[in-house]
C-alpha positions in Angstrom: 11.1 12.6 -11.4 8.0 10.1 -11.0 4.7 11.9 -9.5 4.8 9.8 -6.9 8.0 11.0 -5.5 7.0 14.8 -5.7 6.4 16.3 -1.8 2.8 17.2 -3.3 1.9 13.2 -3.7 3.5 13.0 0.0 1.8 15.8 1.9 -1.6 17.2 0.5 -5.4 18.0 2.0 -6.5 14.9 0.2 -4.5 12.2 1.7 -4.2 13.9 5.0 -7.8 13.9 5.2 -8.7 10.1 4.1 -5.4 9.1 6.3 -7.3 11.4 9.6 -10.7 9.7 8.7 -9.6 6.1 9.1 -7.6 6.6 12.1 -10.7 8.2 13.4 -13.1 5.4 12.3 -10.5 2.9 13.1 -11.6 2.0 16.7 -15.0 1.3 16.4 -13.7 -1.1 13.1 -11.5 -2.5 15.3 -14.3 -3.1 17.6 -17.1 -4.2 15.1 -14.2 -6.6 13.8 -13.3 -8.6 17.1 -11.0 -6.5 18.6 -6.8 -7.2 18.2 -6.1 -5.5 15.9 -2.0 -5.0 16.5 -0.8 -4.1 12.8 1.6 -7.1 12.9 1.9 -8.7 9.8 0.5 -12.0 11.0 -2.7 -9.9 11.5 -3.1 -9.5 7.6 -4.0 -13.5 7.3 -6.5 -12.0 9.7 -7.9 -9.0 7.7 -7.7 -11.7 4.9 -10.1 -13.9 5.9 -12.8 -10.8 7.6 -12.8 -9.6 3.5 -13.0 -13.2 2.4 -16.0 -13.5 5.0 -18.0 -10.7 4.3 -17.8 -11.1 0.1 -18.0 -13.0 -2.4 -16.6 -11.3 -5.8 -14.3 -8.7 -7.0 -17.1 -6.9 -7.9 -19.1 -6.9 -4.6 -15.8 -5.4 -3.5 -15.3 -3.1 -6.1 -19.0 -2.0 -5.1 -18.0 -1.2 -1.4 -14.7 0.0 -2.4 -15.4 3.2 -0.9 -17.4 1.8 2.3 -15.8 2.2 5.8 -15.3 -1.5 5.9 -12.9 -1.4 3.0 -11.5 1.9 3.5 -10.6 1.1 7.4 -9.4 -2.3 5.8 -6.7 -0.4 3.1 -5.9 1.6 5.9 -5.2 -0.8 8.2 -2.8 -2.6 5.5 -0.9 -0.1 4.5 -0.5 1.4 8.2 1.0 -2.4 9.1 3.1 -2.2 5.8 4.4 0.8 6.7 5.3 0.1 10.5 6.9 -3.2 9.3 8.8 -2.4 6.0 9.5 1.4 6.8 7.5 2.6 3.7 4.8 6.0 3.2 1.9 6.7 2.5 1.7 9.0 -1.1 -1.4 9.9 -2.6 -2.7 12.0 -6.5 -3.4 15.2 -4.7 -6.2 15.4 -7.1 -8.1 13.1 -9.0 -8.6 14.1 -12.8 -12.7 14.3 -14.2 -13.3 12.3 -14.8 -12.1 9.8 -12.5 -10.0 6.9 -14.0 -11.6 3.3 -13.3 -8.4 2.1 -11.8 -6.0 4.3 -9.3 -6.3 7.5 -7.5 -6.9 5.6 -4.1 -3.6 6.6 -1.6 -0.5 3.8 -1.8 2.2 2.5 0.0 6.1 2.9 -1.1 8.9 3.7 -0.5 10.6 7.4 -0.9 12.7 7.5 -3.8 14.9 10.8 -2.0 15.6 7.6 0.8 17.7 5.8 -1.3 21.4 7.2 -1.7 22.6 8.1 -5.3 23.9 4.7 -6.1 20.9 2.6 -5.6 18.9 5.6 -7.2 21.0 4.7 -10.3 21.0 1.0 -10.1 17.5 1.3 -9.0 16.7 3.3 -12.3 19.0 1.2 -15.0 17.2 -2.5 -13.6 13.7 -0.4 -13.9 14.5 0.5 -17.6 15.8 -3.2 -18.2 11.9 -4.1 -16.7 14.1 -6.6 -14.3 12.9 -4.6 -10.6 11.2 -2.0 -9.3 10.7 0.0 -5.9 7.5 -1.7 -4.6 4.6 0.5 -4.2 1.1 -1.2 -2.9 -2.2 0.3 -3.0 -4.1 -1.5 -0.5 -7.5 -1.3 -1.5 -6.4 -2.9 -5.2 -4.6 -5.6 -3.4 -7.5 -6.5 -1.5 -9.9 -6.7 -4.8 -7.0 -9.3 -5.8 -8.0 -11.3 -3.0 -11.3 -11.9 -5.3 -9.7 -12.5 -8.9 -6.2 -15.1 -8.1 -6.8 -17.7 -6.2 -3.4 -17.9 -4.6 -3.1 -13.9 -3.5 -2.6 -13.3 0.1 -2.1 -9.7 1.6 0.6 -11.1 3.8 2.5 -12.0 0.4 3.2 -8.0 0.0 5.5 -7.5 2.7 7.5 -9.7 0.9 8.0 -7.8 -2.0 9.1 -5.2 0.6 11.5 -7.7 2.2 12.9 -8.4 -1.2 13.8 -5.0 -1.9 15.6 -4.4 1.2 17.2 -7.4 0.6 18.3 -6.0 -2.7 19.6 -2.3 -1.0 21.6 -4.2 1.6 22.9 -6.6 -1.3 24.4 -3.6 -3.3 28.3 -2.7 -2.9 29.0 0.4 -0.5 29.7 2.2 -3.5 29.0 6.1 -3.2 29.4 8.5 -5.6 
């Protein structure tokens, strides 16, 4: 079993408390940000272009990664990813020392114990074969992308969501 999948990436003091801090801070965003905000996916072109207003470079975000602005921002993705494609929120429980330079922020997936046995198995023989994956997001990484490809929209993500569903209702009703 993945990490990821374990009930201590799903429920622990870390991402409990960053997930109860931006709910808390998210009205007054909300209201520093124009108000609206209705976690519809039509509102991450939105979100898009507030980030693509207020920097300039991957690394001015990468700088204010950890700034209410950005945090409330990832927050707000991966809440309207998750009320849209049905995913959770999973998170390291706790980061290793030192700190890696990429990951340990919380992401967006789905659970792997959702899936029946079958598409766990098909699921697991197109992974080995590199040809598909479960789609797992971390928001804060996908909005740095928004500074290094010119063509990457947060909107695009729910797609890979879509995809997958598409792929689950695709299979046979084979059981096991």
């Amino acid at each position: 079993m993945d990490p990821i999948d374990t009930p201590e990436w799903a429920d622990n003091p870390r991402l409990a408390g960053w997930l109860a801090a931006q709910r808390e801070a998210f009205p007054v965003w909300a209201e520093e940000n124009g108000g609206g905000w209705d976690f519809e996916p039509a509102s991450l072109d939105r979100l898009q272009s507030l980030l693509l207003g207020r920097f300039d470079t991957w690394e001015e975000v990468r700088a204010a990664r950890d700034t209410p602005l950005l945090e409330v921002a990832a927050w707000y993705m991966g809440e309207t990813l998750i009320r849209r494609c049905g995913v959770m929120w999973r998170c390291i429980p706790v980061l290793p020392d030192p700190r890696p330079p990429a990951g340990g922020y919380p992401l967006v997936t789905y659970a792997r114990d959702s899936l029946t046995e079958y598409e766990q198995d098909c699921l697991e023989d197109m992974e080995e074969r590199m040809e598909f994956s479960i789609p797992l997001v971390d928001p804060a990484s996908a909005i740095g992308s928004l500074f290094v490809a010119e063509d990457s929209r947060l909107a695009d993500w729910i797609r890979w969501f879509d995809r997958f569903q598409e792929w689950r209702r695709g299979l046979p009703d084979d059981t096991y």
